[in-house]
DSSP file (Angstrom, degrees, kcal/mol; ACC not computed):
  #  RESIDUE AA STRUCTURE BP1 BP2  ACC     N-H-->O    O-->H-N    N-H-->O    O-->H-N    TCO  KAPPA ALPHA  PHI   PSI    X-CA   Y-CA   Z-CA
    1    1 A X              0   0    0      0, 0.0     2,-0.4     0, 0.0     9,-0.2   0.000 360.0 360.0 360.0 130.5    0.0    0.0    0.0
    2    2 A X  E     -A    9   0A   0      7,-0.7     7,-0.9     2,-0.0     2,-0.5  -0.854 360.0-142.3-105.6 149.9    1.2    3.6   -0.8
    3    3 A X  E     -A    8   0A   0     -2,-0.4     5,-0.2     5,-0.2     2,-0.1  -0.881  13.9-166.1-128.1 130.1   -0.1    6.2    1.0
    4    4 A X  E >   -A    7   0A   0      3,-2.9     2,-0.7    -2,-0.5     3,-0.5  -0.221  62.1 -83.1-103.9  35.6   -0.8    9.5   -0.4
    5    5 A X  T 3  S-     0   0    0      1,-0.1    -1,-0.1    -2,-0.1     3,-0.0  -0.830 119.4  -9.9  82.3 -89.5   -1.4   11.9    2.8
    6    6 A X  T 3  S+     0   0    0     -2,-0.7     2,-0.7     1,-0.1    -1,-0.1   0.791 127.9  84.4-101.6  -1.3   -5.5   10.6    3.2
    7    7 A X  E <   -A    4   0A   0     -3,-0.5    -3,-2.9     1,-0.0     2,-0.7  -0.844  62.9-167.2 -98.6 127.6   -5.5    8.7   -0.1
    8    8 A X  E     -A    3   0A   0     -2,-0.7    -5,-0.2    -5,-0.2    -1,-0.0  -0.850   5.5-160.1-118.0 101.2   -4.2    5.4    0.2
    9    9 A X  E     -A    2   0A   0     -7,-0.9    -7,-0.7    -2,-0.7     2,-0.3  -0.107  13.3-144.0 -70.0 171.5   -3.4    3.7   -3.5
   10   10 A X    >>  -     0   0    0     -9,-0.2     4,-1.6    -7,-0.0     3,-1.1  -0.971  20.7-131.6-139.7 128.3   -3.2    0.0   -3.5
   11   11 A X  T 34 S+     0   0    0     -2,-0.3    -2,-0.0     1,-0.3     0, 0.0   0.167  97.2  61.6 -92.9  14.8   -0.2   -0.6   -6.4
   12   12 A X  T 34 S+     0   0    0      4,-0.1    -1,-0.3     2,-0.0     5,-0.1   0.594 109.5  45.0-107.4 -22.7   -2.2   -3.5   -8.6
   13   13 A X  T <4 S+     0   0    0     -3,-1.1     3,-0.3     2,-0.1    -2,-0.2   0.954 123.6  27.3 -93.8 -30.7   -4.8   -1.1   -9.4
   14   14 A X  S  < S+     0   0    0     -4,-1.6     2,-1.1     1,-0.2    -3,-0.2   0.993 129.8  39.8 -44.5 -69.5   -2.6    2.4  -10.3
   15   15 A X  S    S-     0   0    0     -5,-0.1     2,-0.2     2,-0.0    -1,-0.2  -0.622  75.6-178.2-114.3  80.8    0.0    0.8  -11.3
   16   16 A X        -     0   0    0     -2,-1.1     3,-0.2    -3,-0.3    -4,-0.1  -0.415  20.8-143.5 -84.7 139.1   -0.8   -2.2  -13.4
   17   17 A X  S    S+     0   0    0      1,-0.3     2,-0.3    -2,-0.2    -1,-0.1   0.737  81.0  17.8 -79.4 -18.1    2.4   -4.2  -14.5
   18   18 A X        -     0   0    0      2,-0.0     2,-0.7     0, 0.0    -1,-0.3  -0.898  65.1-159.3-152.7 115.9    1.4   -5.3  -17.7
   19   19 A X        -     0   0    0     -2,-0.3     2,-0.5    -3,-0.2    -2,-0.0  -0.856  15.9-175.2-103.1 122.0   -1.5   -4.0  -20.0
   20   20 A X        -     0   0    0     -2,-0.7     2,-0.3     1,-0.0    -2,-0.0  -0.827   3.0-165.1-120.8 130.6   -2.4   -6.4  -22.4
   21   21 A X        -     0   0    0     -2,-0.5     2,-0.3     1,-0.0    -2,-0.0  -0.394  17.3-129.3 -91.6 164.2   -5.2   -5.6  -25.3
   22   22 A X        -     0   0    0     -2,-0.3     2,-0.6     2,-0.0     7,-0.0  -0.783  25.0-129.8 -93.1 144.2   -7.1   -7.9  -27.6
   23   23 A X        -     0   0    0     -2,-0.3     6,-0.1     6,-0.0     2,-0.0  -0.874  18.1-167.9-109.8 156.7   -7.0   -7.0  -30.9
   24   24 A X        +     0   0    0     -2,-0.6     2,-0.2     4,-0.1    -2,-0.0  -0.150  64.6  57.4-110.7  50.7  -10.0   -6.9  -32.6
   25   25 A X  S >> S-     0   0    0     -2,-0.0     4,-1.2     0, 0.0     3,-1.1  -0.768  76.9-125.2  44.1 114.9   -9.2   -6.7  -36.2
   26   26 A X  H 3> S+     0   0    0      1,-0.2     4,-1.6    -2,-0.2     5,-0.1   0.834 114.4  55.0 -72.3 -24.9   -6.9   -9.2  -38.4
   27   27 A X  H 3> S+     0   0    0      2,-0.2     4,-1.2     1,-0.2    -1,-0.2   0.837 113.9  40.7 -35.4 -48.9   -4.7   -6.1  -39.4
   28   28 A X  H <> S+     0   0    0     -3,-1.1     4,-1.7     2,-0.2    -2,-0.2   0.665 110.8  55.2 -87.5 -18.4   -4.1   -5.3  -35.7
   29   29 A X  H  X S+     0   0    0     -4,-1.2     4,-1.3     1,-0.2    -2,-0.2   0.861 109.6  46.0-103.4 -16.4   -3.8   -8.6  -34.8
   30   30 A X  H  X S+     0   0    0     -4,-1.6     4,-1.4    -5,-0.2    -2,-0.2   0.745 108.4  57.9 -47.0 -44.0   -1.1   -8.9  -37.3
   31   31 A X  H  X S+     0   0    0     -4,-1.2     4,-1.7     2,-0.2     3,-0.4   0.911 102.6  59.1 -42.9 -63.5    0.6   -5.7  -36.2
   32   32 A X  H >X S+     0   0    0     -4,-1.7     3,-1.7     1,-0.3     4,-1.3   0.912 104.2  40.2 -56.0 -61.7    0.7   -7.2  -33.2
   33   33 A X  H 3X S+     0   0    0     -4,-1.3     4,-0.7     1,-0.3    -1,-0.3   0.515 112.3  63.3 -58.6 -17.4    2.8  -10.3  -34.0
   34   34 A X  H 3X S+     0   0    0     -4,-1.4     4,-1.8    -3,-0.4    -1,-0.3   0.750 106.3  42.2 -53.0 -32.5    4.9   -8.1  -36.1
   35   35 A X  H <X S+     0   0    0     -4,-1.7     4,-3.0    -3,-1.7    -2,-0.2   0.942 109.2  53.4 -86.2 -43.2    5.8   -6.2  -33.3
   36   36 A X  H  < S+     0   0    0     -4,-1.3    -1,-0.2     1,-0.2     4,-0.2   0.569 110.1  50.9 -51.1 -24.9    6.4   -8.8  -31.1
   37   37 A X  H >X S+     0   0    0     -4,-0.7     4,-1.5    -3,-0.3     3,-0.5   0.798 111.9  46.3 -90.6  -7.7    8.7  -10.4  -33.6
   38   38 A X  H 3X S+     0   0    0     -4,-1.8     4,-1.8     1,-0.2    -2,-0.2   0.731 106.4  58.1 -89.1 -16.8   10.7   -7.3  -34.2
   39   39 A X  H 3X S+     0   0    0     -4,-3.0     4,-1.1     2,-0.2    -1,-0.2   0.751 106.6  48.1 -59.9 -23.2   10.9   -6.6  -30.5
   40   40 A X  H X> S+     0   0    0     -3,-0.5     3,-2.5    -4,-0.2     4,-1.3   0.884 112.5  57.2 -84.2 -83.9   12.7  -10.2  -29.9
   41   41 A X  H >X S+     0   0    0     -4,-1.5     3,-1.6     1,-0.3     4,-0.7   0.304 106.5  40.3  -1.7 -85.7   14.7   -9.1  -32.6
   42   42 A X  H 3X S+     0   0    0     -4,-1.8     4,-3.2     1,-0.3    -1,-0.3   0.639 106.2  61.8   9.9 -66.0   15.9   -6.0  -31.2
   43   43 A X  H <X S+     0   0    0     -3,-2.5     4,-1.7    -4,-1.1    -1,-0.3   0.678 108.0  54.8 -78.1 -37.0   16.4   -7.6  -27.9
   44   44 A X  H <X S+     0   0    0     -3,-1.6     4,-1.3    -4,-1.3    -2,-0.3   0.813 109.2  35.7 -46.6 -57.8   19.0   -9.7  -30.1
   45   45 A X  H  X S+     0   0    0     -4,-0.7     4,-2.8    -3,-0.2     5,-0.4   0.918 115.7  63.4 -69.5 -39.4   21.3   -7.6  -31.8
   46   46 A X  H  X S+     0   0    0     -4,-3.2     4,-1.8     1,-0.3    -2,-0.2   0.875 112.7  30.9 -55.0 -45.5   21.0   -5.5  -28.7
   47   47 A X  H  X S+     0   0    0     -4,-1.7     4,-1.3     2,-0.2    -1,-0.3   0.881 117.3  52.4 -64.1 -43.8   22.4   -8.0  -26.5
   48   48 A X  H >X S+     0   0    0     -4,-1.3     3,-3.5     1,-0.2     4,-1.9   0.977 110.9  50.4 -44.9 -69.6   24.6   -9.7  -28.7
   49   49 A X  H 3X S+     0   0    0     -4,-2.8     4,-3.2     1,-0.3    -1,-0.2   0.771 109.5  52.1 -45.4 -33.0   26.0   -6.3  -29.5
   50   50 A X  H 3X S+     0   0    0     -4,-1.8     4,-1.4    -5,-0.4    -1,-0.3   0.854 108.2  51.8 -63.4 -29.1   26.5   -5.5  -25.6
   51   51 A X  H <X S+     0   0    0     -3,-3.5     4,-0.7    -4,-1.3    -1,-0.2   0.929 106.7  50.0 -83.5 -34.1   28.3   -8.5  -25.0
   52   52 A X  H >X S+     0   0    0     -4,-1.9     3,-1.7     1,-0.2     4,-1.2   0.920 108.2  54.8 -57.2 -35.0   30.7   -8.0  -27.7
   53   53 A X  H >X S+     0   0    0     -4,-3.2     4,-2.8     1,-0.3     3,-1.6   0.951 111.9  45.1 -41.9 -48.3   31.4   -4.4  -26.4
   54   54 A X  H 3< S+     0   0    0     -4,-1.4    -1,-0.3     1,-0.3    -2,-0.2   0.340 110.7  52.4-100.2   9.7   32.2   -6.0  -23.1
   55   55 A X  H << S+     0   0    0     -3,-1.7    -1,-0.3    -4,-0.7    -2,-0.2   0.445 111.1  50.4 -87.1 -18.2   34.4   -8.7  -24.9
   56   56 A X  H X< S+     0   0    0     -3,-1.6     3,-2.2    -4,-1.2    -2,-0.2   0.869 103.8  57.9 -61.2 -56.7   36.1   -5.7  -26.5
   57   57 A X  T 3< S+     0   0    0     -4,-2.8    -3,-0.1     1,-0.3    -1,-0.1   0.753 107.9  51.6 -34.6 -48.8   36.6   -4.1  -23.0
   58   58 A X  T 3  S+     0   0    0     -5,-0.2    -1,-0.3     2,-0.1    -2,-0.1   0.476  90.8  76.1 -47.1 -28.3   38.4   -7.0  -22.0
   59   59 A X    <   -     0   0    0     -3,-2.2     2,-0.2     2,-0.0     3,-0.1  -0.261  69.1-124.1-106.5-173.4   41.0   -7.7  -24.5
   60   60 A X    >   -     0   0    0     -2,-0.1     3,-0.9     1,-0.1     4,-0.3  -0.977  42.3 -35.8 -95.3 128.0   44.5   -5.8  -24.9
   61   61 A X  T >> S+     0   0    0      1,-0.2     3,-3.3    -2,-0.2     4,-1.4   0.117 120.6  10.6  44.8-152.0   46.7   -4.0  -26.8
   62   62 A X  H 3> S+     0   0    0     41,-0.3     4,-1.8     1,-0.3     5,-0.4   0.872 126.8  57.6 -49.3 -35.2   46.8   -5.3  -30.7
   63   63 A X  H <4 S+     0   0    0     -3,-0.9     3,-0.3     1,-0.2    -1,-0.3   0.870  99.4  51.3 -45.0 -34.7   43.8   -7.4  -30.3
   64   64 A X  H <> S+     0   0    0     -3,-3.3     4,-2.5    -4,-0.3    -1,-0.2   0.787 110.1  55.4 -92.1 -34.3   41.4   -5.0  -29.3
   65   65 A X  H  < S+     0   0    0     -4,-1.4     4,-0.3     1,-0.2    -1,-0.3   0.813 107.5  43.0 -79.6 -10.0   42.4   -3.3  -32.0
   66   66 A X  T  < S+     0   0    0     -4,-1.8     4,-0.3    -3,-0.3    -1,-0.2   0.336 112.3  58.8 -70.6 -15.9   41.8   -5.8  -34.4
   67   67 A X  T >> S+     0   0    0     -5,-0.4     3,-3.7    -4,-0.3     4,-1.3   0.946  89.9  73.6 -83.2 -70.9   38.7   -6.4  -32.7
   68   68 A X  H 3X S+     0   0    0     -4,-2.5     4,-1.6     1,-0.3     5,-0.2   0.677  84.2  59.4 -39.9 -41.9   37.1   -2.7  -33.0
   69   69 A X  H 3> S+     0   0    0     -4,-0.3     4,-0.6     1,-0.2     3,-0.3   0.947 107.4  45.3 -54.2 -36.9   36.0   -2.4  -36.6
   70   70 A X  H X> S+     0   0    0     -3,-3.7     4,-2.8     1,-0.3     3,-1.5   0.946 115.8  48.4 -89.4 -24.7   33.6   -5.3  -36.5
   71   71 A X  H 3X S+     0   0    0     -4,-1.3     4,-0.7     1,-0.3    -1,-0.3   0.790 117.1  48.7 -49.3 -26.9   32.1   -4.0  -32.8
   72   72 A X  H 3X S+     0   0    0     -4,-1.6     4,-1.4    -3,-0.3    -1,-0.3   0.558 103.0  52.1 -89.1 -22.9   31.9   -0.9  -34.5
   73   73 A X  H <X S+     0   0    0     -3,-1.5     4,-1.6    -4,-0.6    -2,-0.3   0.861 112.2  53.6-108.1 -40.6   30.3   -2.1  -37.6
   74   74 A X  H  X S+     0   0    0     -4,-2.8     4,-1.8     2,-0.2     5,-0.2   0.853 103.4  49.1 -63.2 -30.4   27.7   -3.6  -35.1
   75   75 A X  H >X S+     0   0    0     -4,-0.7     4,-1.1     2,-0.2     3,-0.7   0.974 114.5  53.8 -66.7 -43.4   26.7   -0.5  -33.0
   76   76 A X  H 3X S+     0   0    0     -4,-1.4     4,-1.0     1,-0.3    -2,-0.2   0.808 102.2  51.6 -57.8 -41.8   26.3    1.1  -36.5
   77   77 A X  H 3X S+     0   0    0     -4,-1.6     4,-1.0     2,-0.2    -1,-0.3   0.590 111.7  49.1 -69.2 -18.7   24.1   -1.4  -37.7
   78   78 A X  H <<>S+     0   0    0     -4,-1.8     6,-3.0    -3,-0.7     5,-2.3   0.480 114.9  50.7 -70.0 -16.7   21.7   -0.9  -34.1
   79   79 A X  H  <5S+     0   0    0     -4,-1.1    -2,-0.2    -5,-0.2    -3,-0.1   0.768 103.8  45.2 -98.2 -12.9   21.9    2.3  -34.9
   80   80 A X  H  <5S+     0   0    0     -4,-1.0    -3,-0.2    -5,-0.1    -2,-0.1   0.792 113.5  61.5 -89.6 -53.2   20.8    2.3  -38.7
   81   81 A X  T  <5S-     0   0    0     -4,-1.0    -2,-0.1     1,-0.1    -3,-0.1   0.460 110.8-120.5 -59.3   2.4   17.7   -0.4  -37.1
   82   82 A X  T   5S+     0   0    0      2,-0.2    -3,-0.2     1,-0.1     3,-0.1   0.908  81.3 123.9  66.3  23.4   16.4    2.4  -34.9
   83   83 A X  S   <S+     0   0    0     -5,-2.3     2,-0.3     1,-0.3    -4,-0.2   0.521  78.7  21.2-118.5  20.2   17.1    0.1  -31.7
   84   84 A X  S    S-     0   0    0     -6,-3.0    -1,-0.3    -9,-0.1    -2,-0.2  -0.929  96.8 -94.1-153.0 168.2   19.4    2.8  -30.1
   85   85 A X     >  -     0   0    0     -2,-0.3     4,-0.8     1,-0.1    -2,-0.1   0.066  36.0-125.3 -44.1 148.3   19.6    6.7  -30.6
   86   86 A X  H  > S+     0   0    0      2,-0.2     4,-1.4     3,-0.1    -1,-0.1   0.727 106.1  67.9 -96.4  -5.9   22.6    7.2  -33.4
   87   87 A X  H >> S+     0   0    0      2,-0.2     3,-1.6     1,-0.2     4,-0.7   0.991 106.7  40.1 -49.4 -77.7   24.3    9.8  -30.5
   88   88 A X  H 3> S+     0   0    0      1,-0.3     4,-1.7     2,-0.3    -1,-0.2   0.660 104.2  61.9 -53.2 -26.8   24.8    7.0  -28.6
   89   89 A X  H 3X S+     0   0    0     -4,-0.8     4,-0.9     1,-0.2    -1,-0.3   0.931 113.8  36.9 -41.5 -52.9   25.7    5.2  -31.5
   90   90 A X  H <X S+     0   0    0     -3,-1.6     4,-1.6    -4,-1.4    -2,-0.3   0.696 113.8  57.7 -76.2 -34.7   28.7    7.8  -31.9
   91   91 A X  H  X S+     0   0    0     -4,-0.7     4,-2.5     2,-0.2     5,-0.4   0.959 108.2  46.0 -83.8 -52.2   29.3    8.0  -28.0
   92   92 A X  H >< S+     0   0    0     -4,-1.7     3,-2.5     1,-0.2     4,-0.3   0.532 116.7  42.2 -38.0-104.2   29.9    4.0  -27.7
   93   93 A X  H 3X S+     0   0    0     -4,-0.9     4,-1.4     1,-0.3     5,-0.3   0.393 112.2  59.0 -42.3 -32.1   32.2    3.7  -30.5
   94   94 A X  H 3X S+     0   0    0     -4,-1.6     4,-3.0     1,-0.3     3,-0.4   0.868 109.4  41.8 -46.7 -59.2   34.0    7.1  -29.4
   95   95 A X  H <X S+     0   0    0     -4,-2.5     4,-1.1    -3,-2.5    -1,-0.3   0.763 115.6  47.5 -58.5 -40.2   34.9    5.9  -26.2
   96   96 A X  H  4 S+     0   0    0     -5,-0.4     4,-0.5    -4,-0.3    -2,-0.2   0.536 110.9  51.3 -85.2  -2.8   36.0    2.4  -27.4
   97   97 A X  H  X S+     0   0    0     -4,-1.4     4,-2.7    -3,-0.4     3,-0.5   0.757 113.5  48.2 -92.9 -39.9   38.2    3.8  -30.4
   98   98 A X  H  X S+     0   0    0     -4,-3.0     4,-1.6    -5,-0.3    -2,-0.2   0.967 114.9  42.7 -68.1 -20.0   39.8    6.1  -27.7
   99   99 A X  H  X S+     0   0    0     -4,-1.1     4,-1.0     2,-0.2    -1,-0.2   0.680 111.3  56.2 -78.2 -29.4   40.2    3.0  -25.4
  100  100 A X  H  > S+     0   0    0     -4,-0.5     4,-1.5    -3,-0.5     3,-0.2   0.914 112.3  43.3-100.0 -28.8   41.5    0.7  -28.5
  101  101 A X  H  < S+     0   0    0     -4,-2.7    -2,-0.2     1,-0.2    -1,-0.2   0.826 106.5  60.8 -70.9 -17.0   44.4    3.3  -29.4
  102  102 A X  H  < S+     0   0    0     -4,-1.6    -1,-0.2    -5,-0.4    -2,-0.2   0.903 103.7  46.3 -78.7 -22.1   45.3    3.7  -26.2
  103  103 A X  H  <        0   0    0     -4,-1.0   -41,-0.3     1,-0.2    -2,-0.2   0.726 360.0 360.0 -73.7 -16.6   46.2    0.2  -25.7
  104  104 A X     <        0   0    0     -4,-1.5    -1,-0.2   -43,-0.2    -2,-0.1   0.817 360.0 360.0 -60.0 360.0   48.2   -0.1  -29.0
C-alpha cells in the first residue's frame, strides 16, 4: 500500500504491470505479432552487440584493436535499425576507439 497523505493507493490497481489488449481486427492482430517479432529481434542484436562491447573491453593491446571495426560495424548497424539513438551510437564507438588506441 502507498499512502498518499489521506489517499491510500493500493499498487495492482494504479499501477498495473502489464497492460495487455485484444486485438479486434486481423490487421491489428497482425501488427501485433509483427511487433512482437521485431521486439525479440531487437532484444537480439541489442544483447549480442553489448556482450561483444564488453568482450572488447576486455581484450588488450593489438587485439582489441583488431577487434574494433567489427564492434563498430555492429553498433552502427543498431543504430541504422532504430534500436538505439545514433548519438549513442557515436558515443559508444567514441569511447571504445579512444580506449583501442590507447592500448596499442
Amino acid at each position: 500500500m502507498i499512502k498518499y497523505g489521506f489517499f491510500v493507493a493500493k499498487p495492482y490497481l494504479c499501477h498495473p504491470k502489464k497492460q495487455v489488449r485484444m486485438a479486434n481486427h486481423s490487421a491489428t492482430k497482425k501488427d501485433a505479432r509483427q511487433a512482437a517479432k521485431r521486439t525479440a529481434r531487437n532484444k537480439y542484436y541489442g544483447k549480442t552487440t553489448r556482450n561483444a562491447i564488453r568482450d572488447l573491453k576486455v581484450l588488450k593491446g593489438k587485439e582489441m584493436g583488431e577487434k574494433f571495426p567489427e564492434v563498430a560495424a555492429m553498433i552502427d548497424k543498431l543504430a541504422k535499425r532504430n534500436v538505439i539513438h545514433k548519438n549513442k551510437a557515436a558515443n559508444l564507438k567514441s569511447k571504445l576507439a579512444r580506449k583501442a588506441n590507447a592500448a596499442k
